[in-house]
C-alpha positions as CSV (number, residue, x, y, z in Angstrom):
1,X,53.1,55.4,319.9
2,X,52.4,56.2,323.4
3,X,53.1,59.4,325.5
4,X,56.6,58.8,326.3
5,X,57.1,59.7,322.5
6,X,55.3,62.9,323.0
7,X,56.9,64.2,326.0
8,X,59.8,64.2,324.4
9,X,58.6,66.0,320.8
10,X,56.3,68.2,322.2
11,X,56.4,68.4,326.2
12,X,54.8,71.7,326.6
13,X,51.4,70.2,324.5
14,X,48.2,69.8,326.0
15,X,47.5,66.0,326.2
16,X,44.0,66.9,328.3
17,X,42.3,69.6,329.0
18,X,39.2,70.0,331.6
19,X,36.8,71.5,329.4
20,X,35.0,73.8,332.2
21,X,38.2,74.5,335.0
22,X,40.7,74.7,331.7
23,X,42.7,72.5,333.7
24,X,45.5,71.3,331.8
25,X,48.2,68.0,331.5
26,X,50.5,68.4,329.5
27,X,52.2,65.7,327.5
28,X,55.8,65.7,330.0
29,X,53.2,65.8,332.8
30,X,51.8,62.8,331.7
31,X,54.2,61.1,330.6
32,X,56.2,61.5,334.4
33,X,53.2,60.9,336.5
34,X,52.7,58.0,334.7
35,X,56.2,57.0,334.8
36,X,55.8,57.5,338.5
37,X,53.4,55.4,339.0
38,X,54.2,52.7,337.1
39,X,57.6,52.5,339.8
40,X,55.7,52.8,342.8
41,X,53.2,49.7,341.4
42,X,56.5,47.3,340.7
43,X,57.9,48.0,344.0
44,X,55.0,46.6,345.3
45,X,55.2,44.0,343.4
46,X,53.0,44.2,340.5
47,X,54.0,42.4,337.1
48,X,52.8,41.9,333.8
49,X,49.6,40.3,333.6
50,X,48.9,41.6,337.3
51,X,45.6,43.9,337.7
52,X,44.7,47.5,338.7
53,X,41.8,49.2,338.9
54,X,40.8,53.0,339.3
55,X,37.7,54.2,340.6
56,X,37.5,58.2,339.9
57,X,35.1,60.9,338.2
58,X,36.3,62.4,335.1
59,X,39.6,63.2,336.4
60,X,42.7,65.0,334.8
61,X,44.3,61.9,336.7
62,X,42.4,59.0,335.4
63,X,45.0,59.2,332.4
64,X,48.1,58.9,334.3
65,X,46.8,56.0,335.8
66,X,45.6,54.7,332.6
67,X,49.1,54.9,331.0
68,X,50.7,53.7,334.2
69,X,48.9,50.3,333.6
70,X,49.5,50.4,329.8
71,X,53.7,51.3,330.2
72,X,54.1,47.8,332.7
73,X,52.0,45.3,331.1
74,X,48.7,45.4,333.6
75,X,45.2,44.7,333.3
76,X,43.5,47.8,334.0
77,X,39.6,47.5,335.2
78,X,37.9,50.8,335.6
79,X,35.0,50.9,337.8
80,X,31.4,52.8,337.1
81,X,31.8,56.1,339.3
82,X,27.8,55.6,339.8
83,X,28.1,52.5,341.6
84,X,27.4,51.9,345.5
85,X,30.4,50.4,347.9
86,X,28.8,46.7,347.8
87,X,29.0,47.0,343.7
88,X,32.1,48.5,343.6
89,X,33.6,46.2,345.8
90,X,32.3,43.3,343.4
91,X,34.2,44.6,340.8
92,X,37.4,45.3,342.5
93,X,37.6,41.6,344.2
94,X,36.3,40.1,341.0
95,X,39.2,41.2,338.7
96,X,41.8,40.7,341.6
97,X,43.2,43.8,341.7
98,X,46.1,44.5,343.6
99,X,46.0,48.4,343.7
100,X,43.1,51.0,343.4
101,X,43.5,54.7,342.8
102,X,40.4,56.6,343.9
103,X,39.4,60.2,344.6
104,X,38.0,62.4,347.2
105,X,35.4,63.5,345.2
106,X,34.1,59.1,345.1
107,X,35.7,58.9,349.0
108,X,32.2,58.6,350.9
109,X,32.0,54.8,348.8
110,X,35.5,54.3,348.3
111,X,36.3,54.2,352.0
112,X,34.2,51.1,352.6
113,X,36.5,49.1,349.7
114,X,39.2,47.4,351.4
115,X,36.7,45.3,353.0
116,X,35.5,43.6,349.8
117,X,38.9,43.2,348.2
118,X,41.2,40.9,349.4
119,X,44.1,40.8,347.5
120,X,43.9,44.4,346.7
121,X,47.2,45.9,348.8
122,X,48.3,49.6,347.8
123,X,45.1,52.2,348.5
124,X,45.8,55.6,346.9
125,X,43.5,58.4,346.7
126,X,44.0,62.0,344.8
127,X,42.8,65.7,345.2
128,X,42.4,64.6,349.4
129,X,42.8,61.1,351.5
130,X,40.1,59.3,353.5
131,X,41.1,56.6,355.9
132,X,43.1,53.3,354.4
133,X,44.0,55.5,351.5
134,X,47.9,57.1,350.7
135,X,47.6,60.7,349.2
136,X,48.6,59.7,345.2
137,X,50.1,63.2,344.6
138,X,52.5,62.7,347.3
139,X,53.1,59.6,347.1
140,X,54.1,58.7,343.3
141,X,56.3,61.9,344.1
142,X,58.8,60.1,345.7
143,X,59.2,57.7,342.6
144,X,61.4,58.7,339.7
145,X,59.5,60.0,337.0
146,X,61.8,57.5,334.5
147,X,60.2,54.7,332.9
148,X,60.8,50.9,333.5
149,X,64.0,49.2,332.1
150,X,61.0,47.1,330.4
151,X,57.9,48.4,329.3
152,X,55.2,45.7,327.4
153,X,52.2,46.8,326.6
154,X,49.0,46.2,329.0
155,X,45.5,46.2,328.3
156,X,42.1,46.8,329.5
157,X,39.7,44.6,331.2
158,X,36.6,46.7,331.3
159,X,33.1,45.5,333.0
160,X,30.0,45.1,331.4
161,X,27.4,47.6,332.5
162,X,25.1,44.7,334.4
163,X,21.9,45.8,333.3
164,X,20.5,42.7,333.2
165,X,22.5,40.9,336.6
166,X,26.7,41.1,337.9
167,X,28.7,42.6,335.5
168,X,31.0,40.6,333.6
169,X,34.9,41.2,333.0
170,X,35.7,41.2,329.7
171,X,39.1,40.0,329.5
172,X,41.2,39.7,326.0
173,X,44.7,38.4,325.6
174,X,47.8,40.1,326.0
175,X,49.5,41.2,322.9
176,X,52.8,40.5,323.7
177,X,54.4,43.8,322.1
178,X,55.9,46.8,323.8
179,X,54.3,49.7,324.9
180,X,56.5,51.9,322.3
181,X,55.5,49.4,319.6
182,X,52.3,49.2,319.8
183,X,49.4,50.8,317.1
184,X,46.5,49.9,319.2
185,X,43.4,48.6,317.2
186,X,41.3,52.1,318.3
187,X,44.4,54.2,317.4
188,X,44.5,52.2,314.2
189,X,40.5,52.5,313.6
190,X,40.6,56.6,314.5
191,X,43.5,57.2,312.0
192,X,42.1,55.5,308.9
193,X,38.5,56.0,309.5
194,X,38.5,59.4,310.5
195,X,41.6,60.7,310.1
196,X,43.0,61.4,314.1
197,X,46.6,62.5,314.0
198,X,48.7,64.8,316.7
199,X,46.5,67.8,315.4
200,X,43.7,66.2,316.4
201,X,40.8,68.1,319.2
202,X,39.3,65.8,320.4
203,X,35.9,66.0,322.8
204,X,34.9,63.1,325.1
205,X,31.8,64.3,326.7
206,X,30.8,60.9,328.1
207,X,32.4,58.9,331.8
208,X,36.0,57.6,331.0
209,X,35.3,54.6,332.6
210,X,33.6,53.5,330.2
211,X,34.5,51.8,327.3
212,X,34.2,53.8,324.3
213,X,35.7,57.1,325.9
214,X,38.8,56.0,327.9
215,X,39.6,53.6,324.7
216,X,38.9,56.6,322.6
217,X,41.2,59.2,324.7
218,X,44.0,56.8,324.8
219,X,44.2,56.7,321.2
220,X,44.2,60.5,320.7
221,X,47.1,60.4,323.3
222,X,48.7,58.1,321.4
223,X,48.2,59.4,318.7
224,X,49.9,63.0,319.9
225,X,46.7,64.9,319.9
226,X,44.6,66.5,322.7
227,X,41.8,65.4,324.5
228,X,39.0,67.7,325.8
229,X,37.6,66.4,328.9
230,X,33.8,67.5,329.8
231,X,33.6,66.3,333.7
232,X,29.7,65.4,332.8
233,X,27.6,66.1,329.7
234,X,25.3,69.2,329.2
235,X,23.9,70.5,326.0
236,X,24.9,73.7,326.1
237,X,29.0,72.9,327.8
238,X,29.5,70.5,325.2
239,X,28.6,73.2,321.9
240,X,31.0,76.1,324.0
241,X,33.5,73.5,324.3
242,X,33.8,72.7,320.4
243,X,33.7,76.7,320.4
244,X,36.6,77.5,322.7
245,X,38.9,75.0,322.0
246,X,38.6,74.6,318.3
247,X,37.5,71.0,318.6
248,X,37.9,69.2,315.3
249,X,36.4,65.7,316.2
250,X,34.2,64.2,318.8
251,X,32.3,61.0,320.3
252,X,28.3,60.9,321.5
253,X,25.2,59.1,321.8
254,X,22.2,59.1,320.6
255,X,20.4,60.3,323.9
256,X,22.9,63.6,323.4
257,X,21.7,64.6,320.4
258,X,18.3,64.4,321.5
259,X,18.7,66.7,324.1
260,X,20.5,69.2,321.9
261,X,17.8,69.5,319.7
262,X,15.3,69.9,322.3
263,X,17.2,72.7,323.5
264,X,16.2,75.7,322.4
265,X,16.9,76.5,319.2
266,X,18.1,79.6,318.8
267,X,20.6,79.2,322.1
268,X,22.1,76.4,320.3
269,X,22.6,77.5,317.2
270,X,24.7,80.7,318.0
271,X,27.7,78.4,318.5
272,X,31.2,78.6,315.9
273,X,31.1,74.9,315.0
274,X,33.2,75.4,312.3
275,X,36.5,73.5,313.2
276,X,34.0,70.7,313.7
277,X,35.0,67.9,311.3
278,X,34.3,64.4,312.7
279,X,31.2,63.8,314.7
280,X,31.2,59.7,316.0
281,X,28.2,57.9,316.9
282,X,28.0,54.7,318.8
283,X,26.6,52.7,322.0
284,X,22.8,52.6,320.6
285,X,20.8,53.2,317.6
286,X,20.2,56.7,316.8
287,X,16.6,57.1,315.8
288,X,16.2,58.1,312.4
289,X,14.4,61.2,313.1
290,X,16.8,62.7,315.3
291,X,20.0,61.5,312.6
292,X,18.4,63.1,309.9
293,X,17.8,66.5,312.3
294,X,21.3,66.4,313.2
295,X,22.3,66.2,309.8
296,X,20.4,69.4,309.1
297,X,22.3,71.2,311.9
298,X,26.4,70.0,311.8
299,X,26.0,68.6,307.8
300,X,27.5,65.4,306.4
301,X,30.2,64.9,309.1
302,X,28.2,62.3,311.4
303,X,29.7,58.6,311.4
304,X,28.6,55.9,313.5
305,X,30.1,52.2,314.5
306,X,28.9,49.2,316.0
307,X,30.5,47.3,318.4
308,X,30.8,46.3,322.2
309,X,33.5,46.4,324.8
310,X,34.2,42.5,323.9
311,X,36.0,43.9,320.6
312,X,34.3,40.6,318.8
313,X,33.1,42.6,315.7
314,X,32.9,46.5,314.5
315,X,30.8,47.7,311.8
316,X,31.2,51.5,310.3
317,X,29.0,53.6,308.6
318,X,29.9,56.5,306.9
319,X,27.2,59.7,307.0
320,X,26.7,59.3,302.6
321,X,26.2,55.6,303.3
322,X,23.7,56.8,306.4
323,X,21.8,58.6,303.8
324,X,21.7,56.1,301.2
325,X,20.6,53.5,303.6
326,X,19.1,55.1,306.5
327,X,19.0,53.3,309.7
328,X,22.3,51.2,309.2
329,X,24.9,51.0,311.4
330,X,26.9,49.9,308.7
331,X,29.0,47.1,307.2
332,X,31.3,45.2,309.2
333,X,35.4,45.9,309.4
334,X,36.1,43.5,311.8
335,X,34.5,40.2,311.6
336,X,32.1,38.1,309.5
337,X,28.0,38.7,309.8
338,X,25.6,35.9,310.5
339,X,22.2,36.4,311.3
340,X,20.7,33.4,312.8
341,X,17.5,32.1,313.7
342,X,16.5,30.6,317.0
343,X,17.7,26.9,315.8
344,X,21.5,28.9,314.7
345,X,21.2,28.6,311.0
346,X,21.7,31.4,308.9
347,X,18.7,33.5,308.0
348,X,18.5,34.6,304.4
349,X,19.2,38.4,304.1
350,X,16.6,40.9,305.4
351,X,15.2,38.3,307.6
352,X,16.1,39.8,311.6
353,X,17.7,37.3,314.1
354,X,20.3,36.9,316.5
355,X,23.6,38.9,315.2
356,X,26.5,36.9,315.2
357,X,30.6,38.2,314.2
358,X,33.0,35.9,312.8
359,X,36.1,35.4,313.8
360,X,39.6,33.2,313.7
361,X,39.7,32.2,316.8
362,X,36.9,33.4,319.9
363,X,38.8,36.8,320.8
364,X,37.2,37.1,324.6
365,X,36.3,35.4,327.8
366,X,34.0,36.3,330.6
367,X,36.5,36.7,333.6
368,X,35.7,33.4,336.1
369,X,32.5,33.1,334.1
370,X,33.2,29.9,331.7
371,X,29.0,29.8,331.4
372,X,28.8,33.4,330.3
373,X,31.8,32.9,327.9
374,X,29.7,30.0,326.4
375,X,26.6,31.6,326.0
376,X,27.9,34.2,324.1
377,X,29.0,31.9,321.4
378,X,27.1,30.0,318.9
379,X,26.2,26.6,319.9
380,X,28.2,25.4,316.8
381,X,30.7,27.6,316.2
382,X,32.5,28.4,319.2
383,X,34.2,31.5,316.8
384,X,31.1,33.3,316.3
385,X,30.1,35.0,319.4
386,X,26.9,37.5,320.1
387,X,26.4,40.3,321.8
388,X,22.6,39.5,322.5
389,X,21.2,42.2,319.4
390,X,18.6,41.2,316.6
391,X,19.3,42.7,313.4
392,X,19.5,41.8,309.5
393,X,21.6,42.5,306.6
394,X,20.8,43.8,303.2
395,X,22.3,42.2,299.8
396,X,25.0,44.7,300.2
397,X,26.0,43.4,303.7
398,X,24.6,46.3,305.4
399,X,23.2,45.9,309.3
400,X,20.6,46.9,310.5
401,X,19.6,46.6,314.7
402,X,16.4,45.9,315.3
403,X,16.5,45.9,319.0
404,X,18.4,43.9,321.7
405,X,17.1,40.4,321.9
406,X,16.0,40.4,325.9
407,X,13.8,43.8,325.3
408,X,11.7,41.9,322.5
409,X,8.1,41.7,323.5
410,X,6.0,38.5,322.7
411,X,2.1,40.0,322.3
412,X,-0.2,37.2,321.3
413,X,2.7,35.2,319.4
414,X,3.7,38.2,317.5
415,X,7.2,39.5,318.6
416,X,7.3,43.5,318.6
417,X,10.8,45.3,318.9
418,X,10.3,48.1,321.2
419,X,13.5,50.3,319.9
420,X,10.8,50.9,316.5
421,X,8.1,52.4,318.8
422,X,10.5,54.6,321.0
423,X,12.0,56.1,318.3
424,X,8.7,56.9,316.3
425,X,7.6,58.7,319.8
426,X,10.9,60.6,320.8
427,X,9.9,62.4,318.0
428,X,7.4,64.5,320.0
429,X,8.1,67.4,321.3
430,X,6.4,66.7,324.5
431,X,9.2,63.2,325.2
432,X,11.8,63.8,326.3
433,X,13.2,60.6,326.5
434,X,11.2,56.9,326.6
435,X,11.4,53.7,327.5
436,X,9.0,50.7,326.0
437,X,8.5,47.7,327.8
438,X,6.5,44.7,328.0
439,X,4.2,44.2,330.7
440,X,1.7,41.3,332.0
441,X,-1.5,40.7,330.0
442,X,-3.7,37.6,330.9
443,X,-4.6,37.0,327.7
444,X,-2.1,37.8,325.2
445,X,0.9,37.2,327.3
446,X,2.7,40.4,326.8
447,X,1.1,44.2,325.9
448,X,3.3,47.2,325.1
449,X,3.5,50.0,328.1
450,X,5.2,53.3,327.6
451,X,7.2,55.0,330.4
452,X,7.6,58.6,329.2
453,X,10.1,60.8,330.5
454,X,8.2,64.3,330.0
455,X,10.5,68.0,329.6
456,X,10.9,70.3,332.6
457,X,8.2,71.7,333.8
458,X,5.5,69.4,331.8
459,X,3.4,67.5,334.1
460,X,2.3,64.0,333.3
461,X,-1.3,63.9,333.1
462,X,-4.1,61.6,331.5
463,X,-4.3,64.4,329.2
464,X,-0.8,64.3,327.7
465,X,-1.0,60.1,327.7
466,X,-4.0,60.4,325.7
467,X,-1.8,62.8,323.0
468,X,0.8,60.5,323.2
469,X,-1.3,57.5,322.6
470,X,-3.0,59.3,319.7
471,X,0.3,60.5,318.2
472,X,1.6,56.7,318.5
473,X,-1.3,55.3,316.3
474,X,-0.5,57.9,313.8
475,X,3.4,56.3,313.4
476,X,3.2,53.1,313.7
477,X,1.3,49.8,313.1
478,X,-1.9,49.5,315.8
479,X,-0.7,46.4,317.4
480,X,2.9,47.8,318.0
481,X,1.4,50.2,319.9
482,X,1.4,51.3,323.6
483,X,-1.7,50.2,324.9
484,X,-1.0,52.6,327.9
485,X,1.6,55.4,328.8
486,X,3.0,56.1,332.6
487,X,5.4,58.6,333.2
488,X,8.6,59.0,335.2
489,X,10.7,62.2,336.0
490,X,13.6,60.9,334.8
491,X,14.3,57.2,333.0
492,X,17.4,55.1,335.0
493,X,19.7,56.3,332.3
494,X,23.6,56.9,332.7
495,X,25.7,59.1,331.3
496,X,26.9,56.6,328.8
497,X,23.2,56.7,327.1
498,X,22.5,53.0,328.6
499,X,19.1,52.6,329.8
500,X,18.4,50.4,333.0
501,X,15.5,48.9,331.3
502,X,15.1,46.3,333.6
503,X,14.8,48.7,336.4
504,X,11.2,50.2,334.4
505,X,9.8,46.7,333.6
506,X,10.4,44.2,336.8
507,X,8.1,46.4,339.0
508,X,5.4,45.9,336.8
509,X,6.2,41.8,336.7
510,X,5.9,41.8,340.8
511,X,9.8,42.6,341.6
512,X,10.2,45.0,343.6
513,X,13.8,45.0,344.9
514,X,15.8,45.1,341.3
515,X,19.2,46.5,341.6
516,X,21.6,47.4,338.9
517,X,23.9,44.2,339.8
């Protein structure tokens, strides 16, 4: 199903709404623009297998472009709205694109692009042009809004988010089906797991350009229902949207629910939440405090899943098996466990190690990164492949993350996972959101420093570190805790909930000049 099905059934339907304009496309809109587009990109000479990329805010447009790509068979790469013109350009002549659609609102970085992408040849730009770039609106206009006489099916080929050097292009095999035949896997996964169909309201509140929420938007499109697009996060837009438009399911992390529920109370809890069936979890583990508090607010209706843009493995947890087993991120749906240890053999169950998924056949590569492809698979079985966490398993094949393997600190021989620590100490009313790291110590290697994002309008004094430290001992074990605390005004974090760790720890280790990519 796709929206060419829907802009026939139901053309006057919202398929997005812009949750603070009220901004609407409906599905005939979408399904033409798209159509549009998708003739204007073959007459230049764009075929299956070809790639596009868009580079836009959280856009009513982004979706036309998405579908576009999806209704003629392209790779589409879309490209982190945060990033500079030397890091966007990366991306765009990295995945080859041949056409980029762009915004005004991103023009001061977009205009610089064409000189980092060679094979890149058709420059569109909506809501306004800058120089190099064709006005979109006008542009796809003189197309006719009618789809191809063949229509397979594309796919995405998303970017990793390069916290730790370049980002990597994820790129997965064509399926080989049509566009009106295809049940993508997310489609698939939001239907049977949590019961998305055309009455679905659905809230993305994070970047569509990244993974989770453009993959999660195109399957409620598919599906026939309507997406409600926040243009950025904030605590108190996101709990009026659920109340104006009656949302019945929606997508977070775990860094949203903390600042919900260090808003104030009573502001947030005058909200009508009652359409408000399906609450989704993902990108990081939620610290168990927090869950359990946001339990106590919505009630039983919070799932999470685990799984990365690479589509290598997914594991689903379901809010009574949450609170059964608290902590787990629960038991894998796609893809067979294995925890191994740093020789690759299997650990016995509850022991934590390298996390490992199973599968027929390797179902990724790193785009013209053969050495990034291979590290991600196990040195013996080239169909397991890692996405770098530690975890272990119970008896009953639950996982549970411990941390990711490059943020482990080595104190003294003793390895300490800093994800425990920071989210004992989110738990104080005085964090508002923390970072652990390791930092040089002459004799034991490693010690464990705290960077502590205070709330607005608390300062960051000796005083409060000394609380802090106090309040740590209290939690957790003495050597897992910080042996100092420094404070920041606000912790490299992007709207997606990833944390630039290694933006907090490399000045302490004597680099200076670290960059996102």
């Amino acid at each position: 199903m796709y929206p060419g099905k829907w802009g026939v059934e139901f053309p006057n339907k919202a398929a997005a709404i812009h949750a603070v304009s009220g901004d609407i496309v409906t599905y005939k809109n979408l399904n033409d623009r798209s159509n549009q587009l998708a003739q204007l990109m073959w007459e230049k000479g764009l075929r299956p297998g070809d790639h596009v990329a868009i580079f836009m805010e959280n856009n009513l447009r982004f979706f036309e472009v998405v579908w576009a790509a999806f209704r003629s068979g392209l790779y589409l790469t879309t490209i982190n709205r945060y990033l500079t013109t030397e890091e966007a350009g990366y991306i765009l002549d990295n995945c080859e694109a041949k056409a980029l659609v762009a915004s005004k609102y991103l023009g001061e970085v977009a205009e610089d692009l064409p000189k980092f992408a060679s094979t890149c040849h058709t420059w569109l730009m909506t809501d306004g042009t800058v120089d190099g770039y064709q006005a979109y609106e006008e542009t796809i206009a003189n197309y006719p809004a009618v789809p191809l006489p063949e229509e397979p099916a594309g796919q995405f080929m998303l970017y990793s988010s390069g916290t730790t050097g370049r980002p990597k292009g994820i790129m997965r095999p064509m399926t080989g089906g049509k566009i009106d035949e295809e049940d993508s896997l997310v489609g698939a996964l939001q239907r049977t797991l949590w019961g998305f169909d055309e009455n679905t309201i659905y809230l993305s509140t994070a970047p569509l350009y990244h993974a989770a929420p453009i993959g999660f938007c195109t399957g409620v499109q598919a599906l026939g229902g309507t997406v409600v697009m926040m243009p950025r996060f904030d605590e108190i837009g996101a709990l009026q949207a659920i109340q104006d438009h009656k949302v019945t399911h929606s997508q977070w992390v775990p860094t949203m629910f903390t600042r919900m529920l260090k808003f104030d109370e009573k502001q947030r809890s005058g909200f009508d939440l009652s359409t408000h069936k399906v609450a989704i979890h993902a990108a990081a583990p939620c610290p168990m405090g927090i869950k359990r508090q946001m339990f106590d607010w919505w009630g039983p209706i919070i799932y999470e899943y685990y799984g990365g843009t690479e589509l290598n493995g997914f594991t689903h947890c379901t809010p009574e098996e949450w609170l059964a087993r608290p902590g787990t991120v629960g038991k894998s749906l796609i893809g067979i466990i294995h925890i191994c240890g740093d020789d690759g053999k299997d650990l016995p169950n509850g022991d934590p190690g390298i996390v490992y998924f199973e599968l027929p056949e390797m179902p990724f590569k790193y785009h013209k990164d053969e050495a990034k492809t291979k590290e991600a698979q196990h040195p013996d079985h080239p169909n397991w492949s890692a996405l770098g966490d530690v975890g272990h398993v119970d008896d009953e094949g639950f996982l549970f993350l411990t941390d990711r393997a490059s943020f482990m600190i080595i104190s003294g021989g003793v390895n300490i996972y800093p994800q425990e620590i920071e989210d004992a100490m989110i738990m104080h009313p005085l964090v508002a959101d923390i970072a652990v790291v390791g930092v040089p110590n002459e004799e034991m290697g490693e010690e464990v420093k705290a960077v502590v994002q205070p709330p607005d309008g608390v300062a960051g004094t000796p005083e409060l570190a000394e609380e802090l430290l106090a309040y740590a001992k209290e939690h957790i074990a003495h050597y897992k805790c910080p042996r100092s605390i420094d404070f920041m005004a606000a912790l490299p974090r992007l709207p997606t909930g990833k944390l630039y760790k290694r933006l907090i720890k490399d000045p302490y280790w004597g680099k200076k000049d670290s960059r996102i990519v």
